[in-house]
C-alpha atoms as a printed R data frame, in Angstrom:
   type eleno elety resid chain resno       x       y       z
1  ATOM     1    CA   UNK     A     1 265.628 -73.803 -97.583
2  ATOM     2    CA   UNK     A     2 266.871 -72.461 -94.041
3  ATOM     3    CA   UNK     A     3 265.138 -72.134 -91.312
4  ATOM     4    CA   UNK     A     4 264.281 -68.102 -91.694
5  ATOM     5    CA   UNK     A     5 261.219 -67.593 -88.797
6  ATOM     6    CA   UNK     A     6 260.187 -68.722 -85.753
7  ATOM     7    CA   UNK     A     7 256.589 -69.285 -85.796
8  ATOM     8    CA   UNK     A     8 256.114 -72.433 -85.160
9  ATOM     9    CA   UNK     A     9 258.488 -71.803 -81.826
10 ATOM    10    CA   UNK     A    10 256.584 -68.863 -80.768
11 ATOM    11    CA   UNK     A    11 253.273 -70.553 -81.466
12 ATOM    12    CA   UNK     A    12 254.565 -73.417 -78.843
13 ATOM    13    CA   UNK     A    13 255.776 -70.901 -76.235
14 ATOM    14    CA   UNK     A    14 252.246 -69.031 -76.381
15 ATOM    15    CA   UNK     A    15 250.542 -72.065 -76.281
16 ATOM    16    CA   UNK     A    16 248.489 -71.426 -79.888
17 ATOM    17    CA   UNK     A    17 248.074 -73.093 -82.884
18 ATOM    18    CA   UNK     A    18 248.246 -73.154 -86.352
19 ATOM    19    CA   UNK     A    19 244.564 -73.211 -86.580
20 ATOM    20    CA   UNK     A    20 244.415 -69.789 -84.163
21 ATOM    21    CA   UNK     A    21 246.666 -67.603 -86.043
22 ATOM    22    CA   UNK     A    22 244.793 -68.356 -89.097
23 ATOM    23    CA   UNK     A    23 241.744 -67.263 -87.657
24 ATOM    24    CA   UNK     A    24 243.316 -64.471 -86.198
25 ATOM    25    CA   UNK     A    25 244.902 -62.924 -89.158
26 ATOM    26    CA   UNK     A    26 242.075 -64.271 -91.953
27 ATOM    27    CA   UNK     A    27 244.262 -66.512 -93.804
28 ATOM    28    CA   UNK     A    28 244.037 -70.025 -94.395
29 ATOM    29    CA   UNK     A    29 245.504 -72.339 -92.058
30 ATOM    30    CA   UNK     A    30 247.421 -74.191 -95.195
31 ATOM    31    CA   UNK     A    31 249.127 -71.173 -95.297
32 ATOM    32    CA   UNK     A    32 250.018 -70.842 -91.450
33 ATOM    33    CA   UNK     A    33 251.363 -74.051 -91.811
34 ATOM    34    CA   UNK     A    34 254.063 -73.533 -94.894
35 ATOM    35    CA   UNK     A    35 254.617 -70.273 -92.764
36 ATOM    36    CA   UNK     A    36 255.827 -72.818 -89.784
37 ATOM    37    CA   UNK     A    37 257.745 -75.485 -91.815
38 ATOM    38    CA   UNK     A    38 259.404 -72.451 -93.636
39 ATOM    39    CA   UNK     A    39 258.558 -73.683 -96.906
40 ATOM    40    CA   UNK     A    40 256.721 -69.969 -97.405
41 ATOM    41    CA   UNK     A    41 257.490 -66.854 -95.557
42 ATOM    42    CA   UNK     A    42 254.757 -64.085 -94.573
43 ATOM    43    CA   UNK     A    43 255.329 -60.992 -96.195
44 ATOM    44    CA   UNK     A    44 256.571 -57.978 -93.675
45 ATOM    45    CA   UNK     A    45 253.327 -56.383 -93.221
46 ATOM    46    CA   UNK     A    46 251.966 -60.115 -92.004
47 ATOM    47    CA   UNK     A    47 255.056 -60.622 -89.721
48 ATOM    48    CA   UNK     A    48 254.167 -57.249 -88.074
49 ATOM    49    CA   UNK     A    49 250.839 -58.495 -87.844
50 ATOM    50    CA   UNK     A    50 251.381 -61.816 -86.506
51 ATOM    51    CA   UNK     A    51 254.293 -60.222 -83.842
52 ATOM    52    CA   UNK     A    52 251.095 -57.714 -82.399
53 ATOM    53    CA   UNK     A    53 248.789 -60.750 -82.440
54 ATOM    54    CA   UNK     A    54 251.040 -63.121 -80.418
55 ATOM    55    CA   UNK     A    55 252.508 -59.967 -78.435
56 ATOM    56    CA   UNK     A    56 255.897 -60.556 -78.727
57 ATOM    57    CA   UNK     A    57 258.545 -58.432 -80.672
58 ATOM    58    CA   UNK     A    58 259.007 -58.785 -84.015
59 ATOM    59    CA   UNK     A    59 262.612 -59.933 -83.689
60 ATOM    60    CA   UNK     A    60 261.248 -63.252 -81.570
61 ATOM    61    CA   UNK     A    61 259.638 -64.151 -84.800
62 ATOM    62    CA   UNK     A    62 263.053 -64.139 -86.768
63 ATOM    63    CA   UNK     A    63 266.250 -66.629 -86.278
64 ATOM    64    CA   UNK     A    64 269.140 -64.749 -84.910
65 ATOM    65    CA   UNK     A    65 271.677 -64.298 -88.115
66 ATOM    66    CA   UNK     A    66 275.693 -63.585 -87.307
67 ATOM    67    CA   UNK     A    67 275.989 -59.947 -88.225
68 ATOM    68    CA   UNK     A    68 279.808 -60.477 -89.065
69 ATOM    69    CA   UNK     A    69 278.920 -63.325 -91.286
70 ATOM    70    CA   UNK     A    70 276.130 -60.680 -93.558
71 ATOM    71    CA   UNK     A    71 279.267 -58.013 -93.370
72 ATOM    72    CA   UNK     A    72 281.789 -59.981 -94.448
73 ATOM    73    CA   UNK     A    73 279.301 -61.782 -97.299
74 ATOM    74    CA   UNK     A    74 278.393 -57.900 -98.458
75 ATOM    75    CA   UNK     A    75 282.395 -56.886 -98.480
């Protein structure tokens, strides 16, 4: 599976942990950590939540995708 979010990354650059945003948003830290390996992805509603609790925009959380690329796959 692709790399899809940037938890992990963000997690590093705020100095957090795994173990923090777990506590932080009430779920298990098991969780968190598929989250960050990207073998699981948080639904929308979490990544909202997550993006208020490390106060960054939502967008940091996600990996940049080539907009041409999704056109030209849609066409």
């Amino acid at each position: 599976m692709a790399n899809i979010n940037r938890i992990k990354i963000v997690l590093v650059e705020k100095m957090k942990t795994n173990k923090w945003l777990a506590d932080q948003i009430g779920k298990d830290q098991d969780t968190v950590s598929k989250w960050c390996t990207n073998t699981t992805q948080p639904t929308l509603e979490t990544l909202v939540e997550i993006a208020r609790i490390l106060e960054v925009d939502i967008r940091e959380l996600l990996i940049h995708t080539d907009n041409h690329k999704i056109t030209m796959t849609i066409l």
